[in-house]
C-alpha positions in Angstrom: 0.0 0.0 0.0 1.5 3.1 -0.8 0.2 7.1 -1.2 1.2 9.0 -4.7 -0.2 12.4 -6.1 -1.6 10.8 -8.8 -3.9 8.6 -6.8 -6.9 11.8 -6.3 -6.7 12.2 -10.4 -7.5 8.3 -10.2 -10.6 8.6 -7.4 -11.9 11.5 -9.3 -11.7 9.7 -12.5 -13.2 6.9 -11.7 -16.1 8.7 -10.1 -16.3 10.6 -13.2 -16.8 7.5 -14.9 -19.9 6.5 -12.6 -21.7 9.6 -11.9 -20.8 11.9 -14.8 -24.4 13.8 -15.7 -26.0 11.8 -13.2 -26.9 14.4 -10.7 -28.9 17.4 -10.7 -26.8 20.2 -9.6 -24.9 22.6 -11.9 -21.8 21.8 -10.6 -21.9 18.0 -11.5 -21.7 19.9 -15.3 -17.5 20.5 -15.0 -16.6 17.3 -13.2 -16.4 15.4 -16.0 -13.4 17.0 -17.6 -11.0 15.3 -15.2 -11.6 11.8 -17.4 -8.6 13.5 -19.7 -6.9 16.1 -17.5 -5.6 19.2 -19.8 -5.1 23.0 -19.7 -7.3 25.4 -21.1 -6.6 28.3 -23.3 -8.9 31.2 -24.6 -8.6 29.6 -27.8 -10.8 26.7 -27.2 -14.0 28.2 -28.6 -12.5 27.0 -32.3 -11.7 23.2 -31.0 -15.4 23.2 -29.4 -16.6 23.3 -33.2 -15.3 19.7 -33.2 -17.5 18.7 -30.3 -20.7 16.6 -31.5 -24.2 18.8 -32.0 -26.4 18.3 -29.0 -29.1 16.2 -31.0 -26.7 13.4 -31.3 -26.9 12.5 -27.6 -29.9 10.8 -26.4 -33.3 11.9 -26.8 -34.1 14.5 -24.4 -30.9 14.9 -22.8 -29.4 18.5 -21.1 -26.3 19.6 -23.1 -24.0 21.8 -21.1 -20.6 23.4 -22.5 -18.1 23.1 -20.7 -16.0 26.4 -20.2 -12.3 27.3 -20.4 -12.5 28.7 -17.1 -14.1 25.2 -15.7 -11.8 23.2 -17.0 -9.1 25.2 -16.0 -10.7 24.7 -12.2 -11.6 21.0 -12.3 -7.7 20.2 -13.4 -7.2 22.8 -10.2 -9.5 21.0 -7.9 -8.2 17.5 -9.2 -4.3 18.1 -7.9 -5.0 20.4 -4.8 -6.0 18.6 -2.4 -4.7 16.7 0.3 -3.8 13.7 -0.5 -2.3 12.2 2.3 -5.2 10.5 3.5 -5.7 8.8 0.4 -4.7 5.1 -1.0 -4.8 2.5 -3.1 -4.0 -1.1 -3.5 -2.8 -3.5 -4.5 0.9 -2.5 -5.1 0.8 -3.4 -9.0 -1.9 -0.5 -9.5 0.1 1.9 -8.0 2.8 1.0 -10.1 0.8 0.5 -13.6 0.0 4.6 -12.5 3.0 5.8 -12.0 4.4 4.1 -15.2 1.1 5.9 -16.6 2.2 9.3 -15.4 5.7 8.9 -16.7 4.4 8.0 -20.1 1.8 11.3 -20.4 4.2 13.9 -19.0 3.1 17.3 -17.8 -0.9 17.7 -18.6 0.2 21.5 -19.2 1.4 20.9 -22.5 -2.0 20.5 -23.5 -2.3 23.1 -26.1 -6.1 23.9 -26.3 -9.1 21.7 -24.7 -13.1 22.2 -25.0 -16.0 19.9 -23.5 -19.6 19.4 -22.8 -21.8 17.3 -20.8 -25.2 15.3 -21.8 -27.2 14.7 -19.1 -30.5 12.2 -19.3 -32.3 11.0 -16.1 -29.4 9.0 -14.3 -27.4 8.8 -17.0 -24.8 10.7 -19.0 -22.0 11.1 -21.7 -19.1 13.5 -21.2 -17.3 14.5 -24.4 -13.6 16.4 -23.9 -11.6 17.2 -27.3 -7.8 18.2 -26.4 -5.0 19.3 -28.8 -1.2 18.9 -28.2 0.5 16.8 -25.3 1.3 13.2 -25.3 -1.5 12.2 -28.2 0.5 9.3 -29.7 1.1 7.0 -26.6 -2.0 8.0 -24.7 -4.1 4.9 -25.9 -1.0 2.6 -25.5 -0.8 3.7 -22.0 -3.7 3.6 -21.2 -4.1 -0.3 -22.8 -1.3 -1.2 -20.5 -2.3 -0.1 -17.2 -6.0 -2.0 -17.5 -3.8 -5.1 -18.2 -1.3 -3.7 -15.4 -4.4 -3.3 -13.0 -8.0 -4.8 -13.9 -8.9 -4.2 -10.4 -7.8 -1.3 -7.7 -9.3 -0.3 -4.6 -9.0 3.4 -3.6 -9.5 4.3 -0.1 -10.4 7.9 1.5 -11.7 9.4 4.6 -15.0 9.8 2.0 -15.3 6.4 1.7 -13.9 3.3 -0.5 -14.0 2.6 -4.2 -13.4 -1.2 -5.9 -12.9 0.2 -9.4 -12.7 -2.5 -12.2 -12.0 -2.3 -15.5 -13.1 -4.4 -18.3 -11.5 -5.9 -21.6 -9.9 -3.4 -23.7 -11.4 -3.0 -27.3 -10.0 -1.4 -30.1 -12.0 0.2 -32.7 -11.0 1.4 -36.1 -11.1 5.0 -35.3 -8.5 7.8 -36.2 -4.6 7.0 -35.8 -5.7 4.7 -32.6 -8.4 4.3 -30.2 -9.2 2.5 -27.2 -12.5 1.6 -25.6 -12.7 0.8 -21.3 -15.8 -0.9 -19.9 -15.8 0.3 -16.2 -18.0 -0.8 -13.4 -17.5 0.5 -9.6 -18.6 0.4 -5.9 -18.7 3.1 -3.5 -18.7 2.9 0.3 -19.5 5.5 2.1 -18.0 5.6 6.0 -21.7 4.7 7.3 -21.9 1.8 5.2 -23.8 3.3 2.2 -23.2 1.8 -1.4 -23.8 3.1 -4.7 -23.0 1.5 -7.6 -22.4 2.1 -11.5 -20.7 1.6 -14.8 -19.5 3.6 -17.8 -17.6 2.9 -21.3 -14.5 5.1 -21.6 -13.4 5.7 -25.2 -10.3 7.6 -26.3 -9.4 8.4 -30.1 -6.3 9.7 -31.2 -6.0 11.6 -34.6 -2.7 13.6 -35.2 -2.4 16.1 -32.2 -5.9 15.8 -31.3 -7.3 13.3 -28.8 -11.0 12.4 -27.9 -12.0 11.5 -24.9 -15.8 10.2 -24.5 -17.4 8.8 -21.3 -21.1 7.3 -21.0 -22.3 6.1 -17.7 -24.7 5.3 -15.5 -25.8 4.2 -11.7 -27.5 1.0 -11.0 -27.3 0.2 -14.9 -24.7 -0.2 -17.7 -24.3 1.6 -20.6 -25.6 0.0 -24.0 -22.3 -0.7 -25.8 -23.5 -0.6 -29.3 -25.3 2.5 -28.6 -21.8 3.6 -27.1 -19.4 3.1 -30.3 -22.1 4.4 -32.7 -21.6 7.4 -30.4 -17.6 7.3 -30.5 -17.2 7.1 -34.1 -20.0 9.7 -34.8 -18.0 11.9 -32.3 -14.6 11.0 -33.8 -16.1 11.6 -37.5 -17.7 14.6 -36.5 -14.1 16.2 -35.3 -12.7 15.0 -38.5 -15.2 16.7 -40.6 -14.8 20.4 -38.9 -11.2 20.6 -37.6 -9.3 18.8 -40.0 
């Protein structure tokens, strides 16, 4: 057992996964940006044309923007906290991150980043295009550390997480792409449990990555539903920014 930096971005992300346009509250709008953690510049406004039209989400769902300024805070809220009271086992996960870490460098190298949030009942779909940083071995790295660590258990004075990740898929999208089934349980310190699961998919094209998360609590996501969704997304940034 061993505490690292990293391990908050990991809790937050895997929440993100779960919950991500699930809740009512404005502020659930900007969490999910810390799926792909990147800095923000007043330029973003042009990537943002690459993000899907609303009506391509599910019927009836709440489309939100995410802002420069919020994802500027949510990459400020997800490294500044304490993080000495948080863990995470077993040993080979901490290690699969911190080989993750060293692969992606400094998330400030991120050129440009733009993102919006579908909300539908108790589910939800988080779309985050980036531009510059460590595009090429993102979905390599991230391939290796599900293999490194299908199952991690994150413990904080909030409560416990068992985190697991499913089998990696690899669709024929851009340059390289990745797709993460992720289910996950959350204790709360009275004994409280809520439960979830989400699809992660990445695409890389040139210097751009997409990141695009779909979950849900108490039900998974439809997987078919979910690539249709990521190469529509993928195509769609094609189409307007290349």
């Amino acid at each position: 057992m061993r505490r690292t930096p990293l391990l908050l971005a990991t809790a937050a992300a895997s929440a993100v996964l779960l919950l991500a346009g699930c809740g009512s509250s404005a502020d659930s709008a900007a969490a999910p940006v810390s799926v792909a953690p990147a800095a923000a510049t007043e330029d973003a406004a042009a990537l943002a044309d690459g993000l899907l039209p609303a009506d391509e989400f599910a019927p009836g769902a709440e489309v939100t923007p995410v802002t420069a300024d919020q994802l500027s805070a949510a990459l400020a809220g997800a490294t500044g906290h304490d993080l000495s009271a948080v863990t995470v086992t077993p040993e080979s996960c901490v290690a699969a991150l911190d080989a993750a870490r060293a692969a992606l460098g400094d998330p400030a190298a991120v050129q440009d980043a733009a993102g919006q949030v579908a909300r539908a009942g108790f589910a939800g779909s988080a779309e985050l295009l980036t531009l510059g940083g460590p595009t090429d071995v993102l979905v390599g790295t991230l391939t290796d550390a599900v293999a490194a660590c299908p199952t991690a258990t994150i413990s904080t004075p909030m409560g416990d997480a068992v985190v697991t990740f499913g089998t990696v898929t690899s669709p024929d999208l851009g340059d390289a792409a990745a797709v993460v089934p992720v289910t996950a349980t959350v204790t709360q310190p009275g004994g409280a449990q809520l439960g979830g699961s989400a699809l992660l998919g990445v695409v890389q094209d040139g210097d751009r990555l997409l990141t695009l998360v779909s979950g849900a609590v108490a039900t998974a996501p439809d997987a078919a539903a979910f690539d249709e969704l990521l190469a529509a997304a993928a195509q769609h940034a094609s189409d307007t920014l290349d």
